[in-house]
C-alpha positions as CSV (number, residue, x, y, z in Angstrom):
1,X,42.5,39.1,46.3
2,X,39.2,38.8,44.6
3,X,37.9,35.5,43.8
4,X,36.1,34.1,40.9
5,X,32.3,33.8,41.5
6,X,31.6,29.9,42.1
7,X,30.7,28.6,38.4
8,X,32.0,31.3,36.1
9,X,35.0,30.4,33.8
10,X,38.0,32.0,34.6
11,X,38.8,34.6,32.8
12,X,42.1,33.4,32.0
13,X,41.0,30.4,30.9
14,X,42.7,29.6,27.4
15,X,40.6,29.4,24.2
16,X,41.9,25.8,23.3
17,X,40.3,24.5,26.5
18,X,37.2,26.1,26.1
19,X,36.9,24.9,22.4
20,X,37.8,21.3,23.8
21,X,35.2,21.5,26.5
22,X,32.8,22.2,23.3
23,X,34.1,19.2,21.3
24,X,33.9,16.9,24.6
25,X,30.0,18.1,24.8
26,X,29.1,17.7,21.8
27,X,30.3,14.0,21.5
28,X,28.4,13.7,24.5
29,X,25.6,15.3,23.1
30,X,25.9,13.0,20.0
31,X,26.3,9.5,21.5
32,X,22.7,10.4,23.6
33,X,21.0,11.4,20.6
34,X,22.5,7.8,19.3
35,X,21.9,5.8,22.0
36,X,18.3,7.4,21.9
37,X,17.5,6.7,19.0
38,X,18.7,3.1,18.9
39,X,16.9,2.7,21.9
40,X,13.5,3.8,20.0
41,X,14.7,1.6,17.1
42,X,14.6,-1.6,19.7
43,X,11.6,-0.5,21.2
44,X,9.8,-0.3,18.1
45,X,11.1,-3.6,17.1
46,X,9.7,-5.0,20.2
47,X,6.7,-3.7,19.7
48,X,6.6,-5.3,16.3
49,X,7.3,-9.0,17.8
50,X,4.7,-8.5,19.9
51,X,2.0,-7.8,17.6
52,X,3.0,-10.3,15.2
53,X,3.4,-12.8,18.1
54,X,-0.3,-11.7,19.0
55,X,-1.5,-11.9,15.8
56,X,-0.1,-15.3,15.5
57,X,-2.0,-16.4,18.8
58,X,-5.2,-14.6,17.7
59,X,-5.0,-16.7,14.3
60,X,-4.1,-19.7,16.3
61,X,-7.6,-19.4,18.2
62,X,-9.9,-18.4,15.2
63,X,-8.5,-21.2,13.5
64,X,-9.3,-23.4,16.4
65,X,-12.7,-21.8,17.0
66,X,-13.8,-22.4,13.7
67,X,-12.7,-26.0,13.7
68,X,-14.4,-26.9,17.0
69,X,-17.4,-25.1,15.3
70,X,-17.3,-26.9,12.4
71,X,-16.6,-30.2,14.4
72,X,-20.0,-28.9,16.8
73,X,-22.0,-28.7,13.8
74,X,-21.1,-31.6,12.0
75,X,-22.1,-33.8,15.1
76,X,-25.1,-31.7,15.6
77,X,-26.4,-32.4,11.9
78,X,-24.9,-36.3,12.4
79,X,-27.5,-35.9,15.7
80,X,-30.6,-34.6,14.1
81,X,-30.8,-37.1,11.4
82,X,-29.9,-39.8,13.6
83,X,-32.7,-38.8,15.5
84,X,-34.8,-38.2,12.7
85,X,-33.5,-41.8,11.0
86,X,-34.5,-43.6,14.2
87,X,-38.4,-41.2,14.3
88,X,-39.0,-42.4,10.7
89,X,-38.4,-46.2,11.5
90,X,-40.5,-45.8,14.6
91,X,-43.6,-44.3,13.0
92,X,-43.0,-46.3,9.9
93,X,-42.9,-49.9,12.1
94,X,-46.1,-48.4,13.6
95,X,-48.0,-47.7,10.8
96,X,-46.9,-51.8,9.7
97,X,-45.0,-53.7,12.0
98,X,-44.9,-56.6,9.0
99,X,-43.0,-54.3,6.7
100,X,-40.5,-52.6,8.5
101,X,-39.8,-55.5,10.8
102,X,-37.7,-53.5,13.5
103,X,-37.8,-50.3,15.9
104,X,-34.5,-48.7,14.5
105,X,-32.1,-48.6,11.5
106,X,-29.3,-51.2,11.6
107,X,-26.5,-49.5,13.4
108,X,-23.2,-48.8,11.8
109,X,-21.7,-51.8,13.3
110,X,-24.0,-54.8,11.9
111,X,-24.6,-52.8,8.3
112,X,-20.3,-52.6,8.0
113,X,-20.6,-56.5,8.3
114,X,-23.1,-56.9,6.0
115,X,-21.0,-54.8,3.6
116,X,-17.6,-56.8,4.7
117,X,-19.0,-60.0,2.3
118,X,-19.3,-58.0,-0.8
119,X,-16.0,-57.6,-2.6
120,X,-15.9,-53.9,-4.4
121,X,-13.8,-55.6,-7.3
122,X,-15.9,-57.9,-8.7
123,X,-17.6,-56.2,-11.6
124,X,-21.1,-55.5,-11.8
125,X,-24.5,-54.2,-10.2
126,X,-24.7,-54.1,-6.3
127,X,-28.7,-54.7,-5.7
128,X,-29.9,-53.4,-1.7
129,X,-33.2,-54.9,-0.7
130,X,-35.3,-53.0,2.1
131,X,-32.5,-50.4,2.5
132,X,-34.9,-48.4,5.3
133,X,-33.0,-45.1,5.3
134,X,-29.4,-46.0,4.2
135,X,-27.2,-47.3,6.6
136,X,-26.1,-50.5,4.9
137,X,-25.7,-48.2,1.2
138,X,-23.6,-46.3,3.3
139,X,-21.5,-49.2,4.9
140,X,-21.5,-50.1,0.9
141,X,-20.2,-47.0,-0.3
142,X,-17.1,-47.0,2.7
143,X,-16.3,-50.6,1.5
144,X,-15.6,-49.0,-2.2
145,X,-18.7,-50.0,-3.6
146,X,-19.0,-46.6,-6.2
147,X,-22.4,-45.0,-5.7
148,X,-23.6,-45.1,-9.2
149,X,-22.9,-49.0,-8.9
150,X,-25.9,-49.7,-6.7
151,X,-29.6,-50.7,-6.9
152,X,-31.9,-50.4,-4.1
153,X,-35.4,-51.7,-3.9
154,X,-37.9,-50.2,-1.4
155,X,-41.4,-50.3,-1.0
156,X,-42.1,-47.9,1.1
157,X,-42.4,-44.6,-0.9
158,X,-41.2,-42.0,2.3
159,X,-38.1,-43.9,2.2
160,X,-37.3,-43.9,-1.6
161,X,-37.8,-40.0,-1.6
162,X,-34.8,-39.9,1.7
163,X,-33.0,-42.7,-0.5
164,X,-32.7,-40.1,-3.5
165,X,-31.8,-37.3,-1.8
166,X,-29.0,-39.2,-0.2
167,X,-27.7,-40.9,-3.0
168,X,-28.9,-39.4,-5.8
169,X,-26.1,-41.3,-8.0
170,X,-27.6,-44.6,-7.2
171,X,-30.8,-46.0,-8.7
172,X,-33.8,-46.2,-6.0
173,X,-37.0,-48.6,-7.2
174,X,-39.9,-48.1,-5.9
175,X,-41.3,-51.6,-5.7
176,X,-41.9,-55.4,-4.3
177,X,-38.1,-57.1,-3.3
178,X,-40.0,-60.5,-3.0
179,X,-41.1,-59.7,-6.4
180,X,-37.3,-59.5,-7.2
181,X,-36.5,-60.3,-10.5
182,X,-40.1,-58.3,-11.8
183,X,-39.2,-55.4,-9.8
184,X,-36.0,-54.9,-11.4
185,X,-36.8,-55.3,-14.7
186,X,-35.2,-52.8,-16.8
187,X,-32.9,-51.0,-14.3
188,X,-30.4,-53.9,-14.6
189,X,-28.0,-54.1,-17.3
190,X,-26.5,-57.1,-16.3
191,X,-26.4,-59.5,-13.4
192,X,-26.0,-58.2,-9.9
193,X,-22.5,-59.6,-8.4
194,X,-24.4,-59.1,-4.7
195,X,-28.0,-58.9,-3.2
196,X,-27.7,-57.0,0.3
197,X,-30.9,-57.7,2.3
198,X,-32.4,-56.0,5.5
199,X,-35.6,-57.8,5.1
200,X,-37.6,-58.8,7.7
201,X,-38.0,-62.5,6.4
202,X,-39.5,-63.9,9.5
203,X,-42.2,-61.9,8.7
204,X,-43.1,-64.1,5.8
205,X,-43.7,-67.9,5.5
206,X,-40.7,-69.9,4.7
207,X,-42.3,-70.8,1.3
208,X,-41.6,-67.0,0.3
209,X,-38.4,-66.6,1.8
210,X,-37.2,-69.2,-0.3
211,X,-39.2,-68.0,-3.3
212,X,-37.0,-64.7,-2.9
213,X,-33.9,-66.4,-2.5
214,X,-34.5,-68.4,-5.4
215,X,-35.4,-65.8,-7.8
216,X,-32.4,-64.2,-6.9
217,X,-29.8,-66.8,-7.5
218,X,-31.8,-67.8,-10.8
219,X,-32.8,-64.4,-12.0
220,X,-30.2,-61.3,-10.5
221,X,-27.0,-62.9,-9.4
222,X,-23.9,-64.3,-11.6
223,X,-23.2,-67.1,-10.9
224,X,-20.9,-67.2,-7.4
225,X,-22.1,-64.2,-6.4
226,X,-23.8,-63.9,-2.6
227,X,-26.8,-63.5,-1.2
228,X,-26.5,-61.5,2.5
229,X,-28.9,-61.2,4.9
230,X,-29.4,-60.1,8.2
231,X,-31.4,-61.6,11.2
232,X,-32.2,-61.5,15.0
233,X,-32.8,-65.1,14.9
234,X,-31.1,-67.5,16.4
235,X,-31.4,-69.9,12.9
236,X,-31.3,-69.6,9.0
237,X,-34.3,-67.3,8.0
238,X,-34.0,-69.3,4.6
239,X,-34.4,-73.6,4.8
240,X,-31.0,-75.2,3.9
241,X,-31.6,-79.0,3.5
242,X,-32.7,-79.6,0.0
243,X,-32.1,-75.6,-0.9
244,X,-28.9,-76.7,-3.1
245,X,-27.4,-73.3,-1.1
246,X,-24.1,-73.0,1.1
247,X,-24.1,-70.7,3.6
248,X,-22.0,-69.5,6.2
249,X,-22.9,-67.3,9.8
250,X,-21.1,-64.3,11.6
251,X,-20.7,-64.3,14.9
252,X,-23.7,-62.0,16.6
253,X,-23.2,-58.3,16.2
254,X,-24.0,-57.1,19.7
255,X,-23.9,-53.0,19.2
256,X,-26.9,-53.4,17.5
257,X,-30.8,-53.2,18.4
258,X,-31.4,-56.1,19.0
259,X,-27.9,-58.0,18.6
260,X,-27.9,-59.5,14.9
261,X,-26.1,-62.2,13.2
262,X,-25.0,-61.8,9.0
263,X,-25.9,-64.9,7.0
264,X,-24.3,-65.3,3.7
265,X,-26.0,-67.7,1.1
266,X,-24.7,-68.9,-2.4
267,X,-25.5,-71.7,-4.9
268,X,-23.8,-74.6,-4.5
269,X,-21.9,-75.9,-7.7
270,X,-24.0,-78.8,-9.6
C-alpha cells in the first residue's frame, strides 16, 4: 500500500472541501488585514495625542517663559531707576544739602500716606511742591488722582525734565514753591483742592515756613481744602499757636529713610 507523501492533499480529497479550506483562509486572511489595519488606525491616533499633548506642554512652557521674562524685566527696569532715583537724590543733596533736604526719595510707604489725605473726588487742581523724582505723584495717581489733574512745582531743573517724561499729562513748573502763589500764576484755573509738600521746611526759618503755608491757604486752596506735609521731626515744621490752622499727625512711617511722620494743616473756620 503506497502512502501519501506527508503534506500533499489527498488525491481523493473532494472539491467542496478544498473550496471551503479556501473560504476558511481567506476570512483568515481578511480579519488580519482588518485587525492590521485598525491596529495602524490606533497607533496613528496615538501618535496624534501625543503630539498634541506635547505641543500643549511645549506651549505651557513658552507661555511661562515669557511671563517669567517679562516679570525679570519688569523688576530689572523697576531696579535701575530705583537705583538711578536714589543716584539723582544723592548727587543732587550733594551739590545743595539745603534744597533737597534728604539722601533718598520718599519710599512708597510714607508718599501712599501723604496721598491717603487727599480725597480724588473733590473737584479741582492737585498742586505737588518739591516732587524730587515722583514718588508721591505716583502715590497720587494710585489714590485716583487723574494725571492731567496735577500741578507740580520744582526748582531744580534735572528733576522737572524726569518729572515730564514721567508724567507728561501733568503740568511741571519750573519755579520757587515758597514763592507759591507767584510761581503758579497762570497754570491754575481755579483753586487747588490740595497742596502735597515734600519740602524740607526745617531748612528755612519758621518766619518762611509760615509765609508758605499762608500763601497757600490765602492764595491756592478753596476753602477746606488741606495742606500735607511731611517731616522727620519730632514736632510741627509749621508754628500752630496763633496760626488760626488745625492740624492733625500720623503716626511715624517707619519703612522710610529716615522714619517720617504726615502732618495735615487746614484753616480753621472764623
Amino acid at each position: 500500500m503506497v502512502h501519501p507523501a506527508p503534506g500533499s492533499r489527498p488525491r481523493n480529497a473532494s472539491l467542496a472541501t478544498r473550496l471551503g479550506q479556501s473560504s476558511v483562509a481567506a476570512r483568515l486572511e481578511d480579519e488580519v488585514r482588518l485587525t492590521a489595519a485598525e491596529l495602524a488606525d490606533s497607533v496613528a491616533q496615538a501618535r496624534l495625542r501625543v503630539a498634541a499633548a506635547r505641543y500643549k506642554v511645549e506651549d505651557e512652557v513658552r507661555n511661562t517663559a515669557g511671563k517669567l521674562k517679562t516679570r525679570v524685566r519688569k523688576a530689572a527696569d523697576e531696579a535701575r531707576a530705583k537705583f538711578g532715583d536714589d543716584a539723582r537724590f544723592l548727587k543732587s543733596w550733594i551739590d545743595s544739602p539745603g534744597r533737597t533736604g534728604a539722601v533718598a526719595p520718599s519710599s512708597p510707604f510714607l508718599a501712599k500716606r501723604m496721598a491717603s489725605y487727599v480725597d480724588p473726588l473733590v473737584e479741582g487742581p492737585v498742586v505737588e511742591i518739591g516732587p524730587g523724582t515722583g514718588p508721591v505723584t505716583e502715590a497720587l495717581i494710585a489714590r485716583g488722582i487723574d494725571e492731567s489733574r496735577l500741578v507740580l512745582v520744582e526748582f531744580a531743573p534735572e528733576f522737572c525734565e524726569l518729572l515730564r517724561g514721567r508724567f507728561p499729562r501733568a503740568t511741571i513748573v519750573e519755579g520757587d514753591a515758597y514763592a507759591l502763589s507767584k510761581t503758579l500764576e497762570g497754570h491754575l484755573g481755579e483753586k487747588a483742592s490740595a497742596v502735597v509738600s515734600s519740602l524740607p521746611l526745617f531748612n528755612r526759618p519758621p518766619a518762611e515756613r509760615s509765609a508758605l503755608v499762608n500763601d497757600a491757604f490765602d492764595n491756592v486752596l478753596q476753602p477746606g481744602a488741606p495742606f500735607i506735609q511731611f517731616t522727620y521731626a519730632m514736632v510741627s515744621p509749621i508754628t500752630r499757636k496763633g496760626s488760626g490752622l488745625k492740624s492733625q499727625v500720623s503716626d511715624w512711617v517707619l519703612r522710610n529713610i529716615p522714619p517720617a511722620r504726615v502732618w495735615v494743616y487746614r484753616r480753621a473756620k472764623p
